[in-house]
N, C-alpha and C positions, 0 to 999 in steps of 0.2 A: 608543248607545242608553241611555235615560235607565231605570232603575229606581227606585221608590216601596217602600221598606219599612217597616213599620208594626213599630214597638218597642212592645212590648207588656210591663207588668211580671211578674218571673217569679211563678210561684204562693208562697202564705205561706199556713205555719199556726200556728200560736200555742198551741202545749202550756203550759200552766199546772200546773205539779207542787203536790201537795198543800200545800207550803209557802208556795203561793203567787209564788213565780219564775217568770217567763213563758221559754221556751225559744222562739227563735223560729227556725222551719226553714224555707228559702230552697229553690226549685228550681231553683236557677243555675247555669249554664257551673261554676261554683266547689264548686258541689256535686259535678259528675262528677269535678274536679280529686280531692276529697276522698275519692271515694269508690277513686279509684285506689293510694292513698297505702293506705289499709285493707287487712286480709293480706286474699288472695283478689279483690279489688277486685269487678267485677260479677258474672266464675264462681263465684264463692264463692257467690254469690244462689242460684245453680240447688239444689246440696245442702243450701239450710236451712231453719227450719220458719218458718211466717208472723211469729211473734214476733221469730225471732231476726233473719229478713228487714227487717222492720219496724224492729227496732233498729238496723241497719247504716246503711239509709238515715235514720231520725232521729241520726244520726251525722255522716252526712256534711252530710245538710242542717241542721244546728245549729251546724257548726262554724264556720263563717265569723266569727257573733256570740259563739261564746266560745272561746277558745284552748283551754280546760281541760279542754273536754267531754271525755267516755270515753265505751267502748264499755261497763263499766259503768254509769253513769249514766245511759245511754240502755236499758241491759235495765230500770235499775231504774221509767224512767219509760213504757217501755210496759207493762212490768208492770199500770199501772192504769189503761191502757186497757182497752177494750169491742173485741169482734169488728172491731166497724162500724168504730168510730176506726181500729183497725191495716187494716184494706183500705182506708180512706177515703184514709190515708199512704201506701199503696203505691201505690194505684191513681192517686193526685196525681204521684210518682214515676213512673211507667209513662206518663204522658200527657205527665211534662215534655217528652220525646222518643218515647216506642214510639207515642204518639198521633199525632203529627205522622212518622212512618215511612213512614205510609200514603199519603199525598199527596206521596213524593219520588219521583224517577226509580229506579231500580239505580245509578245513576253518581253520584246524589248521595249515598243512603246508604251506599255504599262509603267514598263521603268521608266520610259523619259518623261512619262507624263505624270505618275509622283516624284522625281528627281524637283522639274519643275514644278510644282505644287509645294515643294519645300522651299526653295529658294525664293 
C-alpha cells in the first residue's frame, strides 16, 4: 500500500532582541531533542510560571541556530516580551505536537509519546 505524506516546514519565529540580533526559534523534532537535554525537560513545564515556561521552550527552540544560547539569555529575552508574544511562543510550542494529538489513534500517541521520551 502506497502512502502520500505531505512535509510541511516546521513553524518559525523570529525574536529580535533590543540590540537588534535576530534569535530564530525552530519547532522541530530537534527542539523536543533540546528540550530533553534541559533539567526537568517537559515535567518541569507543569511547576512553572508562563515566563519561565516561555523561556525553556525559547531555549530549546533557539538552540539548534546558536550553540551558546542559555537559559539565561533566553529569561533575559522574554523579559521584553508582551503577554500576547509569551502565549503566541507557547501556544506555537503546544500545536507543534499537542495540536496534531488530536487527530492520532491511542496506539499512535503512545508511539509519539515514547518516541519523545527517548529523545
Amino acid at each position: 500500500m502506497k502512502k502520500t505524506m505531505q512535509c510541511k516546514p516546521a513553524p518559525v519565529i523570529e525574536l529580535v532582541t533590543p540590540e537588534g540580533e535576530t534569535i530564530v526559534l525552530r519547532f522541530n523534532v530537534n527542539m523536543w531533542a533540546n528540550m530533553q537535554e534541559i533539567e526537568g525537560g517537559l515535567e518541569a513545564l507543569k511547576t512553572l510560571s508562563m515566563p519561565e515556561i516561555c523561556a525553556v521552550i525559547v531555549l530549546a527552540a533557539g538552540k539548534d541556530n546558536n550553540e551558546n544560547f542559555t537559559l539565561e539569555k533566553a529569561r533575559e529575552l522574554v523579559s521584553f516580551l508582551d503577554i500576547t508574544n509569551i502565549n503566541e511562543i507557547i501556544e506555537t510550542f503546544s500545536d507543534s505536537v499537542g495540536g496534531k494529538l488530536d487527530n492520532l489513534t491511542p496506539e499512535q500517541k503512545k508511539t509519539l509519546l515514547q518516541f519523545l521520551r527517548v529523545i
